[in-house]
GUPA-77705 format. One record per residue (C-alpha): residue number from 1; z, y, x. Coordinates in steps of 0.02 Angstrom, whole numbers. Example, Ala and Ser with C-alpha at 12.3 -4.5 7.8 and 13.67 -1.06 7.14 Angstrom:
REM residues 2
> 1|390|-225|615;
> 2|357|-53|684;
This chain:
REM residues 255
> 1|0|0|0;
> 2|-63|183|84;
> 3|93|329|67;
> 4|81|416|-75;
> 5|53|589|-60;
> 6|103|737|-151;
> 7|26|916|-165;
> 8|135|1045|-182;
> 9|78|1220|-237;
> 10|158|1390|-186;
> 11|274|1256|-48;
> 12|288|1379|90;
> 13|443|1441|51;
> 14|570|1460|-58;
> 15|594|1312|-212;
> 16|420|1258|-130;
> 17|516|1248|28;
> 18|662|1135|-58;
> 19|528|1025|-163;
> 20|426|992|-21;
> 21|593|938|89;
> 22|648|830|-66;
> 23|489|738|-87;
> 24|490|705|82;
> 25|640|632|87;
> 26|602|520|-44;
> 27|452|444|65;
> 28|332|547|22;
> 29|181|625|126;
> 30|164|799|61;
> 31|16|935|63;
> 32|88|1131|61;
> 33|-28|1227|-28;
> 34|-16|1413|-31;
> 35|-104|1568|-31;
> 36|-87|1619|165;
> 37|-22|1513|329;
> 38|110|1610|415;
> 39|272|1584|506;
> 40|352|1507|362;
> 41|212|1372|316;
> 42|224|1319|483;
> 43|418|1287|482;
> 44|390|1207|324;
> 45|261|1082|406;
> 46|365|1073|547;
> 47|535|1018|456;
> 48|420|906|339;
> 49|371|814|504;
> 50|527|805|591;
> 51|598|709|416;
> 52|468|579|474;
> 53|322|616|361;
> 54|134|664|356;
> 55|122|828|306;
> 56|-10|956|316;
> 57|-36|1163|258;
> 58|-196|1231|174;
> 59|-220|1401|144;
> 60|-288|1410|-27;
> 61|-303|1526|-181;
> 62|-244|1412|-334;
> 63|-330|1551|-455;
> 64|-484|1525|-390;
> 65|-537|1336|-485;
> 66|-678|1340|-321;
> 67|-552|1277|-206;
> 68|-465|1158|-299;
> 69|-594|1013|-237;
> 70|-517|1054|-59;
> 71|-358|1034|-126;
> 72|-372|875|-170;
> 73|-479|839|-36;
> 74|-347|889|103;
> 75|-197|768|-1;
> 76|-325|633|4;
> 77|-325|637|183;
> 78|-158|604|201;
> 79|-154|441|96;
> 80|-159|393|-83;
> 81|-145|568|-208;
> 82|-8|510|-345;
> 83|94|687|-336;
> 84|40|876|-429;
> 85|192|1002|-433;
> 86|143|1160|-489;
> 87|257|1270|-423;
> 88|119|1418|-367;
> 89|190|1559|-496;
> 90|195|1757|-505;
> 91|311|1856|-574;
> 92|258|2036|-670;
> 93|197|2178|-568;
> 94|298|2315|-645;
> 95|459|2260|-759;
> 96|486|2388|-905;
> 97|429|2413|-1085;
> 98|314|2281|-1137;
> 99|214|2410|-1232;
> 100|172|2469|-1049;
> 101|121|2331|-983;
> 102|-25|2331|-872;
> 103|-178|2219|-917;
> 104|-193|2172|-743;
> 105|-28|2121|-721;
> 106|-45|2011|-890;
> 107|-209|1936|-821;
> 108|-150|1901|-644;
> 109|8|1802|-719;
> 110|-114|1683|-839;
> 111|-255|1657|-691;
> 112|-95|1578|-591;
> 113|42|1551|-691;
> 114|-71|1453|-829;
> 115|-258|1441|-797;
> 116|-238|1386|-607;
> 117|-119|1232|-651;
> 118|-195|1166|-798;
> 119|-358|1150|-693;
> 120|-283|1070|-555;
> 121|-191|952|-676;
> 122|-358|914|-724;
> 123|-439|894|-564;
> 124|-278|779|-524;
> 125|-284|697|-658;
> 126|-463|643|-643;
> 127|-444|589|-461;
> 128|-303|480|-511;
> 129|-392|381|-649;
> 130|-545|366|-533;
> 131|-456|294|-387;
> 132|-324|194|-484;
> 133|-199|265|-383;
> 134|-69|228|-524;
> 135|-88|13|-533;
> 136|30|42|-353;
> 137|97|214|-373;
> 138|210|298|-494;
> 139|108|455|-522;
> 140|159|630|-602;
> 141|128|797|-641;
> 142|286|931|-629;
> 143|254|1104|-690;
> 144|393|1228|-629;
> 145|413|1330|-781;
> 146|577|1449|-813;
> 147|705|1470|-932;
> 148|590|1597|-986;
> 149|503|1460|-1070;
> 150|607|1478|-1219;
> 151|725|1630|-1177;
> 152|632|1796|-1191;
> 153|643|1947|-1056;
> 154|570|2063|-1125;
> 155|527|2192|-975;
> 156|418|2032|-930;
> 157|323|1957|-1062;
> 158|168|1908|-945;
> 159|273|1801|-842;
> 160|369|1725|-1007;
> 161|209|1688|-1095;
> 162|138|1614|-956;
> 163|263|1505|-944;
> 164|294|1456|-1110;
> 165|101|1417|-1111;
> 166|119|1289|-951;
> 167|273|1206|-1058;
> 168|144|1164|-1174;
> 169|1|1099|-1056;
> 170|140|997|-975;
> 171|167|911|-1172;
> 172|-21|882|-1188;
> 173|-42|827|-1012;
> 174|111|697|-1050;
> 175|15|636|-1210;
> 176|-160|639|-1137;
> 177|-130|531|-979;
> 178|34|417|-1048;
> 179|-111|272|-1061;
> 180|-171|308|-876;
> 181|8|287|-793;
> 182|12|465|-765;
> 183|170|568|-812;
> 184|198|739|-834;
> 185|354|830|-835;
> 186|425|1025|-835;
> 187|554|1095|-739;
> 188|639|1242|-796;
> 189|754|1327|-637;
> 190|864|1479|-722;
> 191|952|1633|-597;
> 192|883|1545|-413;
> 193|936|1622|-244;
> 194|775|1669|-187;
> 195|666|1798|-111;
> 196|618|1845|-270;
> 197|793|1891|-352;
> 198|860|1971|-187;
> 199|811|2156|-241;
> 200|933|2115|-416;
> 201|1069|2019|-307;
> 202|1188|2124|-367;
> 203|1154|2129|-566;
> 204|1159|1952|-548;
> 205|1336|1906|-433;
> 206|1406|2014|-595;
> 207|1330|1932|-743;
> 208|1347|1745|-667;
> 209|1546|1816|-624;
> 210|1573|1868|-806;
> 211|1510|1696|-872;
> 212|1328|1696|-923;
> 213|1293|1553|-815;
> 214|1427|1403|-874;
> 215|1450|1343|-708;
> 216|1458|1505|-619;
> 217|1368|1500|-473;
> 218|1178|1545|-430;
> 219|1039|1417|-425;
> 220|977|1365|-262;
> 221|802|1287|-207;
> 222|891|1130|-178;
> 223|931|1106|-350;
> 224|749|1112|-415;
> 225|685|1015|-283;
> 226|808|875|-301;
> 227|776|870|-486;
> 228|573|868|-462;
> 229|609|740|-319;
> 230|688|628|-446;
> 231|569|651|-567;
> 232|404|654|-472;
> 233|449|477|-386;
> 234|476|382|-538;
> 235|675|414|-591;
> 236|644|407|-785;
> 237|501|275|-788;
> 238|515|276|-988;
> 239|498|466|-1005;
> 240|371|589|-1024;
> 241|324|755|-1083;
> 242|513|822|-1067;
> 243|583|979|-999;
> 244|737|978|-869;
> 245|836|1151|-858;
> 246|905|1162|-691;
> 247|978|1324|-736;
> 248|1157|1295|-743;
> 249|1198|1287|-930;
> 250|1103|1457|-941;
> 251|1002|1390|-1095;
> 252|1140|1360|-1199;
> 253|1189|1453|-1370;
> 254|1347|1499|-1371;
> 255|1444|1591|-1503;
């Protein structure tokens, strides 16, 4: 049997990082896919390799559906493709009153947020079925969604529609390719301790302080990419289609 391989958009740094460690761990070889090779792809090739895996960085556009042959092209060379996490995302370009928002912002969050995975999971899902990757390999698809799937912000509706979109393609993925061995799944992260938080730090030590995260504490990377590790590698063989929240208990109505 040839090591499975997983692809793993936007995994330079950041939850990409911590998914792309995880996976690796778990045996996996893993293609980092994101939009520009810098310092940081190459210590995230460089820890993938020291765990004792293949691993490889291409510099690619997601958006742009012309590249996604290379994509899969570049996993293939690695071993057997069983692996998709979209975790590529944007966030809005301006956060205010939604009656402001800027077509181009709303139009650059679906071309990556929405149209650029559901093509690749087609694209995957394609190259699966045609190389019967799945009669050796658990295979899977793992969107990286938000809580803003189903909680609203509104000084970002882009990013929240976008995202509530992809929680939907992951659904029809899951019932499309059940037959062909192929599962999908969503993960939803909630407040993370990333790059793309640090500028509201602050706001957010408070509001996690005063109890509007249950358990208190900020995300990390880890915890997403130990929950798509689990997931992507074949954890909940009898499940598909679902959504994890790895947000803390954020999610929850409370009175």
């Amino acid at each position: 049997m040839t090591s499975a391989v997983s692809i793993v958009t936007g995994g330079r740094r950041g939850l990409g990082r911590a998914i792309c460690e995880k996976l690796a761990q778990k045996g996996h070889n893993v293609l980092v896919v994101d939009v520009e090779r810098d310092a940081a792809a190459d210590e995230t090739v460089a820890l993938l390799r020291r765990s004792g895996v293949n691993a490889d960085f291409l510099a690619a556009d997601v958006g742009d559906e012309a590249l996604h042959d290379g994509i899969i092209g570049a996993a293939g060379r690695l071993g057997t493709v069983t692996t998709l996490v979209n975790n590529a995302g944007v966030s809005s370009t301006v956060r205010g009153d939604m009656l402001d928002l800027p077509v181009e912002s709303l139009d650059r969050a679906i071309r990556i947020n929405l149209r650029a995975p559901f093509l690749l999971s087609q694209k995957f899902g394609r190259h699966v079925i045609k190389t019967g990757a799945a009669t050796e390999h658990f295979c899977s698809i793992v969107n990286i969604t938000s809580v803003n799937a189903e909680m609203i912000g509104v000084n970002r509706p882009d990013y929240c529609i976008t995202k509530t979109g992809l929680s939907m393609a992951t659904r029809l993925f899951a019932a499309r390719l059940a037959e062909e061995k192929i599962h999908a799944y969503e993960v939803r992260p909630g407040i993370m301790m990333t790059e793309m938080t640090r500028p509201s730090r602050e706001k957010y030590d408070r509001v996690i302080e005063e109890g509007l995260v249950p358990m208190r504490r900020w995300g990390t990377p880890a915890d997403v990419g130990e929950a798509v590790a689990e997931l992507a590698t074949g954890a909940f063989k009898f499940s598909t289609g679902d959504a994890v929240f790895v947000d803390g208990g954020l999610h929850l109505y409370r009175l």
